[in-house]
C-alpha positions in Angstrom: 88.9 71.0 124.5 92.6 70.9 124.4 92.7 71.8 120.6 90.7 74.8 121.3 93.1 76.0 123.6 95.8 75.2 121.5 94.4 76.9 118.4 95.3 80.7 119.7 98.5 79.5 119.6 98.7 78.3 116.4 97.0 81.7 114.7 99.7 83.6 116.9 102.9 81.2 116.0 101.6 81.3 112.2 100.9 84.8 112.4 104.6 85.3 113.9 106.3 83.3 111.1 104.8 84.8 108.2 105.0 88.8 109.1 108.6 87.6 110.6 109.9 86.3 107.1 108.0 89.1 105.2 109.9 91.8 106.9 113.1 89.9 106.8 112.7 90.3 102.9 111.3 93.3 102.9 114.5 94.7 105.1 116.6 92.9 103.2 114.9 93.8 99.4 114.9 97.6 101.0 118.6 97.4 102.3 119.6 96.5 98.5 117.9 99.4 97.1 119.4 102.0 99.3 122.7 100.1 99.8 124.4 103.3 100.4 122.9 103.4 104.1 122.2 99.7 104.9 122.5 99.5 108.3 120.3 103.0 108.8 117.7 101.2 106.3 117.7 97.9 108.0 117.2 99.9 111.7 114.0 102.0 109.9 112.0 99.0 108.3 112.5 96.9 110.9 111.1 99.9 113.5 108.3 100.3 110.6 107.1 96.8 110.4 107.3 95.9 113.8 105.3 99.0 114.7 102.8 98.0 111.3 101.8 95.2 113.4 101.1 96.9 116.4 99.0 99.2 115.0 97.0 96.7 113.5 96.5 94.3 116.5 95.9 98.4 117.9 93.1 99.4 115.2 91.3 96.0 115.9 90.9 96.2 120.2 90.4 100.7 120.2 88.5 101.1 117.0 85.7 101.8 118.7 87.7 104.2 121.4 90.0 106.4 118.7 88.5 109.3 117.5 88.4 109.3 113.9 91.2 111.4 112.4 94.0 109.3 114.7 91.9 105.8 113.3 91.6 106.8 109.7 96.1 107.9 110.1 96.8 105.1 111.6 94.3 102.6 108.9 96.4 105.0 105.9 99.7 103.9 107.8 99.0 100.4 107.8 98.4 100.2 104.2 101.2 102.0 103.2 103.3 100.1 105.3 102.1 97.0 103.7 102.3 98.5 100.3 106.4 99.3 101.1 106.9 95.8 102.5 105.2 94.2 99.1 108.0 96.6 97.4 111.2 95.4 99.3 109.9 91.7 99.3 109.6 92.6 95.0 113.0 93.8 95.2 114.5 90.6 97.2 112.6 88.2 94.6 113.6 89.8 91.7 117.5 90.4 93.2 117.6 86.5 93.7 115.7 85.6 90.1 118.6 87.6 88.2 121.0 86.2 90.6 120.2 82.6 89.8 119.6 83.9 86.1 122.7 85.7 85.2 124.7 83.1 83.8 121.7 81.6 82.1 120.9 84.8 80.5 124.2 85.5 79.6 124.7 82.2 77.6 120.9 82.7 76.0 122.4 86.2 74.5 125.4 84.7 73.1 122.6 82.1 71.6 120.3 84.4 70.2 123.5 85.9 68.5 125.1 82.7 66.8 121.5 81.9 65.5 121.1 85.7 64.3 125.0 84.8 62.6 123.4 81.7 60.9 120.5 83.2 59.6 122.6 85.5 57.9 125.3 82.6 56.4 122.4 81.0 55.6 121.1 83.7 53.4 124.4 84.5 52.4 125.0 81.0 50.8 121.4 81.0 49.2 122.2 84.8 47.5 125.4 83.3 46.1 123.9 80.0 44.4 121.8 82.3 42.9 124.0 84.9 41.8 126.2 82.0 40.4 122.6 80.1 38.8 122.0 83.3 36.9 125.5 84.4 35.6 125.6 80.5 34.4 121.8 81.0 32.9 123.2 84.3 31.0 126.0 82.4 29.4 125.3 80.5 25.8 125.7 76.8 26.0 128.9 76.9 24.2 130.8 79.1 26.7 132.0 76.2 28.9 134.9 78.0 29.6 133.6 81.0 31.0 130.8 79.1 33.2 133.5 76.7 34.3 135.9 79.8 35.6 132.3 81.2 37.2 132.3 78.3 39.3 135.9 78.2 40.0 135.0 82.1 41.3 132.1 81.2 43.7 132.6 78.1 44.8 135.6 79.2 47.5 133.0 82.1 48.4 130.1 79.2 48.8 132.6 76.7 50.8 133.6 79.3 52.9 130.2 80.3 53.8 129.6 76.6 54.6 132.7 76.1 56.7 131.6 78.9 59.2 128.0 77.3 58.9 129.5 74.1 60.3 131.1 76.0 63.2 128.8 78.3 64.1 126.2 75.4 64.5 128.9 73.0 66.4 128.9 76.2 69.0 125.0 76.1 69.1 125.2 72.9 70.0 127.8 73.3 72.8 126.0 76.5 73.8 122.5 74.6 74.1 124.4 72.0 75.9 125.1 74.9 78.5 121.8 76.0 78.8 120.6 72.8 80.3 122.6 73.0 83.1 122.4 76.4 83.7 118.9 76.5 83.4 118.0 74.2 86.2 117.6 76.6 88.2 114.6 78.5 86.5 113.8 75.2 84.9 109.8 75.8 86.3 109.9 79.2 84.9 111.0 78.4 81.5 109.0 75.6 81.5 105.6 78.3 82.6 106.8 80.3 79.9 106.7 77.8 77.2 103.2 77.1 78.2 101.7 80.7 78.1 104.0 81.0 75.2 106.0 84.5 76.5 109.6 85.0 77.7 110.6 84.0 81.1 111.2 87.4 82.4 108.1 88.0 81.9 106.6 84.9 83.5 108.8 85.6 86.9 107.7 88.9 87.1 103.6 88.3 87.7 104.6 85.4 89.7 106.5 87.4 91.9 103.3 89.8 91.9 101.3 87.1 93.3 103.7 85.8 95.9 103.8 89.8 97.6 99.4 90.1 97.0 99.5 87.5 99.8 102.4 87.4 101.8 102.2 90.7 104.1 98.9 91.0 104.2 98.1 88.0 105.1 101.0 88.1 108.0 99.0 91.5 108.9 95.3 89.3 108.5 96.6 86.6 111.0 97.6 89.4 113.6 94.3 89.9 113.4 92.9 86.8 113.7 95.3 86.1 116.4 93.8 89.2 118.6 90.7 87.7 117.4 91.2 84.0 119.0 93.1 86.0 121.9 90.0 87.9 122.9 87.5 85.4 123.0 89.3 82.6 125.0 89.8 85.6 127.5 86.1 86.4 127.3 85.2 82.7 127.8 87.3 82.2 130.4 85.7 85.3 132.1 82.4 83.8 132.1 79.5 84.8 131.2 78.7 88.8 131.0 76.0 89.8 133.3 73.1 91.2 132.5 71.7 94.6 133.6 69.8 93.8 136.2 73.0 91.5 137.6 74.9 95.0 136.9 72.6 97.2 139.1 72.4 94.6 141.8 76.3 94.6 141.9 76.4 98.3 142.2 73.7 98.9 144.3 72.3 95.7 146.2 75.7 94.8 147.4 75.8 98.1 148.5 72.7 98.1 150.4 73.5 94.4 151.8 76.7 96.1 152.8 75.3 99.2 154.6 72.2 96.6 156.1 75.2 94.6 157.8 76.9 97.7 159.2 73.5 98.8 160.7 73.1 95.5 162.3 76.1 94.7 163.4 78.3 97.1 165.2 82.5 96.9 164.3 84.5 94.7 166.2 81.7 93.2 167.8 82.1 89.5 168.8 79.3 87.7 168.1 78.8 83.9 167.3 76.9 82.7 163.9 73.5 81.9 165.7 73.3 85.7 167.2 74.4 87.2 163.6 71.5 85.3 162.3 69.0 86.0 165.1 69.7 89.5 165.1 69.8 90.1 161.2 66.6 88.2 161.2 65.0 90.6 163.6 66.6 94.0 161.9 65.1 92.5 158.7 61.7 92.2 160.2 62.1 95.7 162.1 62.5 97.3 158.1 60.2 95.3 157.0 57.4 96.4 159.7 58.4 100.7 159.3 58.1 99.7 155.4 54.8 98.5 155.8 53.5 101.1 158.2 55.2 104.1 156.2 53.0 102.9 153.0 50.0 102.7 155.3 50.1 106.9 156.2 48.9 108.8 154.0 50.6 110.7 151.5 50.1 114.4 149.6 50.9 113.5 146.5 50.2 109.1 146.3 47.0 107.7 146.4 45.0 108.8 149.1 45.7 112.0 148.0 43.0 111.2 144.7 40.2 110.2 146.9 37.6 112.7 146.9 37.1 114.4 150.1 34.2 113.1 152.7 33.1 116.7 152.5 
């Protein structure tokens, strides 16, 4: 029993916390996009999301009691609202991912760039061992001379092509080195992207999709449910709704009882409990005997007026 009554309170306190930290990062993703008025911006979607919530918890008690063009706005206006809340929560997600990102990025460019250098050494060094196999190849066997001043030619080009090989991968190495500390961070996503085999941008950005498809509407469902749970502990603890007949009774039979005492007993009239009941007890039997005698006359238009006539 005490868990039942508890359990409004839950819905409410969950309901509070979740809408609560969706509009803080909605008001907060929104104040970073229109940073040029933040405090203006901050005072609007807060006004807008806490009157979102109203107008929900509104929507569910008057649906009923609205006429339709004020309950289709106001359903339009709650959807929106929800739609711009999704938006600046997108914007706070995505401000902190590239925040937490930037020097990881930053060292996976200058990455990419070595390994685009050493691709190119690489096929630098290959396109002079050829150029030098096939000057050598051209030459008769006899010109020793001439192939050994070939080499002499290409071989300072080849070594120097090697000696910025060696660096560029020693910086590679360091950079890579880097990356693993700087990528702790987004370790999970780069790990999520190596599994669905796609960049991490990429990866961030439909996780950050799914994160906003739940988070303020489900603050806005849990309003709801919370005016939900609210409403039917009241009706419990109202009792039991009477019928119509109890309904009629109330209206009229109290009435009647009420008019039936003032007929019996006069105002300020001091009487003790065994003349109340004596005289109500005779009044009662005085209506009952006029009833009784007013259905015995007879009457134009009730039964005795169907009976044929003796003549």
């Amino acid at each position: 029993m005490g868990n039942e009554k508890l359990f409004p309170y839950l819905v409410g306190l969950s309901a509070l916390m979740v809408a609560g930290s969706a509009a803080f990062y909605s008001v907060y993703g929104l104040s970073k996009l229109f940073s040029g008025a933040t405090f203006a911006v901050i005072v609007m979607a807060g006004s807008l999301e806490f009157a979102k919530l109203v107008t929900a918890s509104f929507l569910y008690r008057f649906w009923d009691k609205i006429n339709i063009v004020m309950r289709n706005y106001m359903l339009v206006g709650v959807v929106t609202l929800v739609i711009i809340t999704s938006a600046g929560i997108f914007g706070f997600l995505s401000n902190a991912y590239q925040g937490a990102t930037i020097g990881f990025q930053k060292e996976s460019t200058k990455l990419l760039a070595l390994e685009e250098r050493l691709d190119n050494l690489q096929e630098e060094k290959r396109s002079l061992k050829d150029d030098l196999e096939f000057q050598l190849s051209e030459l008769p066997d006899n010109y020793r001379t001439a192939k050994r001043k070939l080499r002499a030619d290409y071989n300072p080009q080849i070594q120097e092509v090697n000696q910025e090989v060696l660096e560029i991968k020693e910086q590679i190495s360091n950079l890579e080195l880097k990356l693993i500390d700087t990528g702790i961070d987004v370790g999970p996503a780069i790990y999520l992207a190596k599994i669905f085999d796609t960049d991490v941008d990429t990866v961030v950005k439909y996780f950050i999709f799914v994160l906003i498809f739940v988070f303020d509407p489900m603050a806005v469902v849990l309003v709801i449910a919370y005016n939900v749970a609210l409403t039917n502990r009241l009706y419990e603890n109202s009792g039991p709704r009477k019928t119509e007949k109890e309904k009629t009774w109330s209206v009229y039979g109290e009435g009647f009882l009420s008019s039936l005492k003032g007929k019996i007993f006069k105002k300020d009239e001091p009487v003790t409990y065994e003349e109340k009941s004596k005289k109500s007890s005779k009044k009662i039997e005085e209506i009952k005997k006029d009833i009784i005698e007013e259905e015995k006359k007879p009457h134009k238009f009730g039964r005795d007026a169907r009976k044929p006539s003796p003549n």
